[in-house]
Wavefront OBJ file of the C-alpha trace (Angstrom):
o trace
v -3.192 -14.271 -15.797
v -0.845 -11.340 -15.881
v -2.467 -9.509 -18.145
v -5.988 -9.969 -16.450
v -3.754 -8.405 -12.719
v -2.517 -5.223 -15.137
v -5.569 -4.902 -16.123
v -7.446 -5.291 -12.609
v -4.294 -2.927 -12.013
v -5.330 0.237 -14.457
v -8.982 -0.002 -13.558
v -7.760 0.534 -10.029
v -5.752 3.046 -10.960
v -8.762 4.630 -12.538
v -11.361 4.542 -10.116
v -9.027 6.038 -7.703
v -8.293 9.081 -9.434
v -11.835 9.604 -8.833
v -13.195 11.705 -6.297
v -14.084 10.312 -3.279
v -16.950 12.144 -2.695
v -18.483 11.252 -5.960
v -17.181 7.735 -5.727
v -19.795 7.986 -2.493
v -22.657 9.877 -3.904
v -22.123 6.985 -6.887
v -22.817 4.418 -4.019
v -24.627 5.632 -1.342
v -27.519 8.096 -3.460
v -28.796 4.859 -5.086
v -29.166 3.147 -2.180
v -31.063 5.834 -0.166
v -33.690 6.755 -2.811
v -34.299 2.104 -2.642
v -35.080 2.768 0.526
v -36.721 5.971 0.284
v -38.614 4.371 -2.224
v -39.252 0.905 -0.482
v -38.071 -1.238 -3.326
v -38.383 -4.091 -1.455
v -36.358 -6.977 -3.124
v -34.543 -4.884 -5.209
v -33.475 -2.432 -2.937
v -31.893 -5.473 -0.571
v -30.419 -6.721 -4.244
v -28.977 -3.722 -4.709
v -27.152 -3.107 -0.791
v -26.068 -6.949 -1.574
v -24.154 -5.992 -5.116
v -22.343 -3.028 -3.416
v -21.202 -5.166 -0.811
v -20.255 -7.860 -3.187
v -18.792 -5.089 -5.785
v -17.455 -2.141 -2.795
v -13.749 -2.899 -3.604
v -14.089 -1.975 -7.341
v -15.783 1.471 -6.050
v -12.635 2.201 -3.231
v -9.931 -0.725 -3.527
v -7.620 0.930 -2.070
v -10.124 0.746 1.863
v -9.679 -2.993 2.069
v -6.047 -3.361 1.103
v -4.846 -3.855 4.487
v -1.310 -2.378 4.685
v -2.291 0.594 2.059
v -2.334 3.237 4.394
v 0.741 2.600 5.590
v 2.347 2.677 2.275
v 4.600 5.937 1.550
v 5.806 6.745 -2.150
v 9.301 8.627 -1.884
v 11.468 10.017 -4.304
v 15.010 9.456 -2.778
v 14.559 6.482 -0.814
v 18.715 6.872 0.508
v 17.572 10.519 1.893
v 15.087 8.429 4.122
v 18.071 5.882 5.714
v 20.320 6.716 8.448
v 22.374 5.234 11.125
v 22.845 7.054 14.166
v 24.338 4.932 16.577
v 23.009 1.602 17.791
v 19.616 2.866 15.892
v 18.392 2.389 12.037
v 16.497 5.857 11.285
v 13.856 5.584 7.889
v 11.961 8.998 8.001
v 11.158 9.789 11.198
v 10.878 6.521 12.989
v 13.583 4.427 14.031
v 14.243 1.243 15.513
v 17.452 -0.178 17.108
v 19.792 -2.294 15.342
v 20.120 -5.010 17.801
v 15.952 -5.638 17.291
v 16.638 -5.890 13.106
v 16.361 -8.663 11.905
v 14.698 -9.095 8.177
v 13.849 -6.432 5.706
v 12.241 -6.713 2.655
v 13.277 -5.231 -0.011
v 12.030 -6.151 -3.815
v 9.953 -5.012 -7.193
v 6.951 -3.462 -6.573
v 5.884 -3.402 -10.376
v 7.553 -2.151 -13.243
v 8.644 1.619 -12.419
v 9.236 0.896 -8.326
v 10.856 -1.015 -5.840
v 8.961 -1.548 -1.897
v 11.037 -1.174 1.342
v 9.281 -3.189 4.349
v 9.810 -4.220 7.616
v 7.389 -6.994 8.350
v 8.234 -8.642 11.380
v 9.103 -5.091 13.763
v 6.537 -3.263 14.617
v 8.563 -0.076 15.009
v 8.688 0.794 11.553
v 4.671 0.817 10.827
v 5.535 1.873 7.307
v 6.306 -0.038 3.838
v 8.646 2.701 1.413
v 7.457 2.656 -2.306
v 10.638 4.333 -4.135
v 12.089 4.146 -7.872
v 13.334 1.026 -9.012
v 16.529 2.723 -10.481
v 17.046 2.987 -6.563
v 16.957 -0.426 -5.416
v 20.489 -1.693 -5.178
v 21.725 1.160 -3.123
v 19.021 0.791 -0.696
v 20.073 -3.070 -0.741
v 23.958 -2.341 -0.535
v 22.912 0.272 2.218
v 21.630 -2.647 4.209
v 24.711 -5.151 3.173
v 27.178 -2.797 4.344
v 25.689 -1.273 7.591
v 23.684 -4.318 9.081
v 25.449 -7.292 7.479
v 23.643 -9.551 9.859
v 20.147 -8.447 8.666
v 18.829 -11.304 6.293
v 17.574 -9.340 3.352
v 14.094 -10.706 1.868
v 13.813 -10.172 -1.948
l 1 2 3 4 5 6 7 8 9 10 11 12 13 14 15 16 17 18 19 20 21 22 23 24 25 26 27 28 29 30 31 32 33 34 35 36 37 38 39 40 41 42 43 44 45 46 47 48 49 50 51 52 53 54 55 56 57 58 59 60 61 62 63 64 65 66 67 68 69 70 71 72 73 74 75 76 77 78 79 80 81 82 83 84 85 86 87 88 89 90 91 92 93 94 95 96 97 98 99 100 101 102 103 104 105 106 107 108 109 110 111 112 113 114 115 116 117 118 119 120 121 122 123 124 125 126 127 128 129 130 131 132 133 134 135 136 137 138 139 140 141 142 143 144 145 146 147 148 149 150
């Protein structure tokens, strides 16, 4: 089973390298010259196997929290407190309203920063893993009463 996810994994990782535009023209030229073509049957077989198959041609469009996923180098450059407020980038939230972060392995090579249940940090923080115990200490020693999800 694990080796079937790295492998979904790298072919991911593949197909995205790809251009998008020729990840479209791969998808959508077919289908036009069906229908330009009237294939009848096979042209609706076709439109049915890309929408069966369309997250192997873009996977990352229907991962729903992927576009809110930033990859940072220096994930401690990113926290700050100022105040009564918890700063990551440029949003901010105050400290009072924090209540859970995530914090855990991403894969291999990187660690993933969340905040799923406050809405004013929209973002989840993909940094090294080498990183990950001084963003959780950062946590432990400034917000002690924030329950830390790993």
């Amino acid at each position: 089973m694990n080796q079937n996810q790295s492998s979904k994994e790298k072919f991911n990782q593949y197909i995205i390298k790809i251009p998008k535009w020729f990840r479209f023209a791969l998808v959508f030229l077919p289908y036009l010259a069906l229908f330009y073509f009237d294939l009848g049957f096979w042209g609706q077989l076709y439109g049915a196997m890309l929408v069966l198959l369309a997250f192997y041609i873009h996977p990352d469009a229907f991962a729903s929290n992927s576009h809110n996923i930033s990859e940072v180098k220096n994930m401690m450059a990113l926290l700050d407190v100022q105040g009564e407020q918890l700063r990551v980038g440029l949003e901010q939230v105050p400290a009072k309203k924090l209540k859970r972060v995530a914090v855990g392995e991403y894969d291999k090579n990187f660690a993933i920063l969340s905040f799923p249940f406050n809405y004013q940090i929209s973002h989840h923080y993909v940094f090294p893993i080498q990183q990950f115990d001084s963003v959780q200490n950062f946590f432990k020693t400034n917000y002690p009463q924030v329950e830390l999800i790993t």
